[in-house]
C-alpha positions as CSV (number, residue, x, y, z in Angstrom):
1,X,0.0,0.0,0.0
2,X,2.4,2.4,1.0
3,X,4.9,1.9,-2.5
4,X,1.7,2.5,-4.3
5,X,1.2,5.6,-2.7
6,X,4.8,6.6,-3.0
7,X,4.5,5.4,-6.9
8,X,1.1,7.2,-7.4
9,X,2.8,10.4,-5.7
10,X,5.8,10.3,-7.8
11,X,3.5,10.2,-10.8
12,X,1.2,13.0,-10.0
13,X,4.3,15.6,-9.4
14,X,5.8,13.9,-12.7
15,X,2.7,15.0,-14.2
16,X,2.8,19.1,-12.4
17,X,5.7,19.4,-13.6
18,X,5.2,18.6,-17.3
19,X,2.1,20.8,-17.1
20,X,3.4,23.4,-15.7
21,X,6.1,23.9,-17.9
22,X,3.9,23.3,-21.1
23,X,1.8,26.3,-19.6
24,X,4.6,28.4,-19.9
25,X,5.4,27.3,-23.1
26,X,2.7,27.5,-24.9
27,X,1.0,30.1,-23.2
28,X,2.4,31.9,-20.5
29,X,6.0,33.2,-23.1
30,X,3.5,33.8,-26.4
31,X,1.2,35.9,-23.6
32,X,4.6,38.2,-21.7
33,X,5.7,38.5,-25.5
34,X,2.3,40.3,-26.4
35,X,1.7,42.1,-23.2
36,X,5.4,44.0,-23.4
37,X,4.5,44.9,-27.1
38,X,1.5,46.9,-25.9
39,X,3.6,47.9,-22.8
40,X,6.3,49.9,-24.5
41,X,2.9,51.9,-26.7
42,X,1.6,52.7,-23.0
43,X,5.4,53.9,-21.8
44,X,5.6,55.7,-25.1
45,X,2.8,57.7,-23.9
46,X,3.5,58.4,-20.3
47,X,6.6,59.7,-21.7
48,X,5.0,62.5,-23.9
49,X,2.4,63.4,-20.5
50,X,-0.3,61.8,-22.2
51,X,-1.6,60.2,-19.1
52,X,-5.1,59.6,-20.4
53,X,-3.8,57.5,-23.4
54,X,-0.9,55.8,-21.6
55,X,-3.6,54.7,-19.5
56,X,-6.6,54.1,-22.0
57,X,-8.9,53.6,-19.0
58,X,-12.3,53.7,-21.9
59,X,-10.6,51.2,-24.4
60,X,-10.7,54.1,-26.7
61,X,-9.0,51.8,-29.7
62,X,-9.0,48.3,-29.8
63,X,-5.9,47.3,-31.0
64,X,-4.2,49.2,-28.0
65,X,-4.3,48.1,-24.3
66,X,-3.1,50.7,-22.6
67,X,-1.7,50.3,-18.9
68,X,-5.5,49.5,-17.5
69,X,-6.1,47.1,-20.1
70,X,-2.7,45.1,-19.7
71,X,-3.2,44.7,-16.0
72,X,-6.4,43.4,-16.6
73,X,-5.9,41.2,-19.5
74,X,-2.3,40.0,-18.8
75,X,-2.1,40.7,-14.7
76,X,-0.3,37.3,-14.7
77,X,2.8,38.5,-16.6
78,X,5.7,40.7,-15.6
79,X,4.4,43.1,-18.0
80,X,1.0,42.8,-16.6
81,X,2.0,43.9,-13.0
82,X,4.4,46.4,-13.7
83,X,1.2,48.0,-15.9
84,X,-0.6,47.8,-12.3
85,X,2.0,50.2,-11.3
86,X,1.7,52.5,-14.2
87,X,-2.1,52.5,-14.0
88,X,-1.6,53.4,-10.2
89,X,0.2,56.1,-11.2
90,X,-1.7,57.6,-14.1
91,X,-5.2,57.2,-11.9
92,X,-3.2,59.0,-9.1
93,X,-2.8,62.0,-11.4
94,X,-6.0,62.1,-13.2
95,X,-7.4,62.4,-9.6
96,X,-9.3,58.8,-9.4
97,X,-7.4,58.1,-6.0
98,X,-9.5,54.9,-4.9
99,X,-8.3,53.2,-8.2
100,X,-5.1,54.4,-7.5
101,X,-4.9,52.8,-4.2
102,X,-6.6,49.3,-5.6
103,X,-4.0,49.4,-8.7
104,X,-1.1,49.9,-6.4
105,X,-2.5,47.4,-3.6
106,X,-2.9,45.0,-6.7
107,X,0.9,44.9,-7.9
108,X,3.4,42.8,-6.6
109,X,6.9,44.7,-5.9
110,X,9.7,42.3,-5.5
111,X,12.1,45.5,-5.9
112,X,12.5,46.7,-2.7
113,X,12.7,50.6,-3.7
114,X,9.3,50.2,-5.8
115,X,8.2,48.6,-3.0
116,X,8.7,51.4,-1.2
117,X,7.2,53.8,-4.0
118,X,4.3,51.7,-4.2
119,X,3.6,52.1,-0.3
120,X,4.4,55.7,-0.6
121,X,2.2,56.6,-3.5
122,X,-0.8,54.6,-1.5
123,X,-0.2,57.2,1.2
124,X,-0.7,60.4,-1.1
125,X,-4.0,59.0,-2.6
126,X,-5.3,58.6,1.1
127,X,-4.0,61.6,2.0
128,X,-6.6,63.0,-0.8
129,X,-9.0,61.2,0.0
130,X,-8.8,62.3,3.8
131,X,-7.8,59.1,5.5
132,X,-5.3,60.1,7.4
133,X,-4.5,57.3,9.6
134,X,-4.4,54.8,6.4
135,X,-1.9,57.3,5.4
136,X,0.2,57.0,8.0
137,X,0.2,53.7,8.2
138,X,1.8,53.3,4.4
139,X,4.4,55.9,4.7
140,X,5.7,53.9,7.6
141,X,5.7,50.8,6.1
142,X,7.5,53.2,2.7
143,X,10.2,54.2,5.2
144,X,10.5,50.6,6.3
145,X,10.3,48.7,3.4
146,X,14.0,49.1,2.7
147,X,16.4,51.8,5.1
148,X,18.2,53.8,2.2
149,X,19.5,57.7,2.0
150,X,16.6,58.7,-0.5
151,X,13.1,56.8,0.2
152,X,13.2,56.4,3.6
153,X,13.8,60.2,5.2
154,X,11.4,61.0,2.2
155,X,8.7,58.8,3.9
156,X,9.3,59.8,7.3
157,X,9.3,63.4,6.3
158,X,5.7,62.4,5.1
159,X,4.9,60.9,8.8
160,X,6.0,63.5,10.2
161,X,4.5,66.3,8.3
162,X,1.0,64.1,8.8
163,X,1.4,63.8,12.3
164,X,2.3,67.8,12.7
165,X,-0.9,68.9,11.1
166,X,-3.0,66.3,12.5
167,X,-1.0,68.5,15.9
168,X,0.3,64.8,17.3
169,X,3.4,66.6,18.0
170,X,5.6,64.0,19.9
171,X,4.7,61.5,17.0
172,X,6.0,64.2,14.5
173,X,9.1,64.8,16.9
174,X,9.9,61.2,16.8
175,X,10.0,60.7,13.0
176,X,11.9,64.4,12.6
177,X,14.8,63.2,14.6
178,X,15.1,59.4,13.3
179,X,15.8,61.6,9.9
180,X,17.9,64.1,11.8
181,X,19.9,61.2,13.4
182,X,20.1,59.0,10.3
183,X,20.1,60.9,7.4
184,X,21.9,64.2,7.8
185,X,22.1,64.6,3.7
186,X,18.0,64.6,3.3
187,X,16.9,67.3,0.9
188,X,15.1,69.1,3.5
189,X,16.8,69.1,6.5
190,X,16.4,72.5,7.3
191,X,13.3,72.2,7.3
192,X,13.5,69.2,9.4
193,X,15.7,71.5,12.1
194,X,12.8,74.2,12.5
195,X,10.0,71.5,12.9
196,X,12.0,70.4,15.9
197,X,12.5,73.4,17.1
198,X,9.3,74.6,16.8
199,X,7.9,71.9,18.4
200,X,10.1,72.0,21.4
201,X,9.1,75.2,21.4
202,X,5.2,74.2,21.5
203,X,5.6,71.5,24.3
């Protein structure tokens, strides 16, 4: 009984495998191929600032994708999520933050710096849509993702500013000097010296 099961076992992963790699050949290559074709039409676009094309949100020609129609026809390709990213972006600055947020929830950053940028733009759009504590929560996870000189003060500079105007001055304290401590070359440390001292001021 048990040899047949260990048989039977070894048959069943003998046949995974051979489908699994037929998938890819026959569909999954022929599918990445067509998705980075309409990809680069999409990039050409954002390039030029034509955001509403780039993303081609109405399906305005049907021969071309557009960033919203490769995520949702080919979201299982590389090309595919990276487009999730793109369309984040493009709904971000057409103002439709809630399908911002749901494009950039949707794509799967395995680079750590996009991950961060993904995180980060998540906290703009609430930020417009005035959730604050959801923003807060994903420019801490920005600054987290990965510690680095550029997106990390950048995020916590966004925590802090939050936490300022929302008047939680200790939490805004706290994240002004982890950057004044850590990162003495951010963009804006002066600015990051006169929150400080305005705050110590204040309490």
């Amino acid at each position: 009984m048990k040899k047949k099961f260990i048989f039977f076992s070894i048959i069943l992963i003998i046949i995974l495998y051979f489908i699994y790699f037929s998938f890819k050949k026959l569909f999954l290559y022929p599918s990445e191929e067509k998705a980075m074709k309409e990809l680069s039409y999409a990039q050409q676009y954002l390039s030029q600032g034509e955001i509403d094309k780039a993303l081609n949100k109405k399906n305005i020609k049907v021969n071309y994708l557009g960033f919203s129609g490769i995520a949702s026809k080919y979201s299982f390709t590389k090309a595919g999520n990276i487009s999730k990213f793109y369309a984040g972006i493009c709904y971000y600055k057409l103002g439709d933050y809630k399908e911002s947020i749901k494009m950039m929830e949707s794509f799967s950053a395995k680079d750590e710096i996009l991950s961060s940028i993904k995180y980060g733009i998540i906290g703009d759009a609430f930020i417009q849509i005035k959730n604050k504590k959801e923003a807060l929560k994903n420019y801490v996870i920005a600054a987290n993702v990965r510690k680095n000189e550029i997106t990390t003060p950048l995020y916590y500079y966004k925590a802090a500013l939050l936490n300022f105007y929302m008047k939680k001055y200790e939490n805004s304290k706290f994240f002004f000097q982890k950057i004044e401590k850590k990162y003495p070359s951010f963009l804006y440390k002066k600015n990051v010296e006169k929150y400080i001292m305005f705050i110590e001021n204040k309490l």
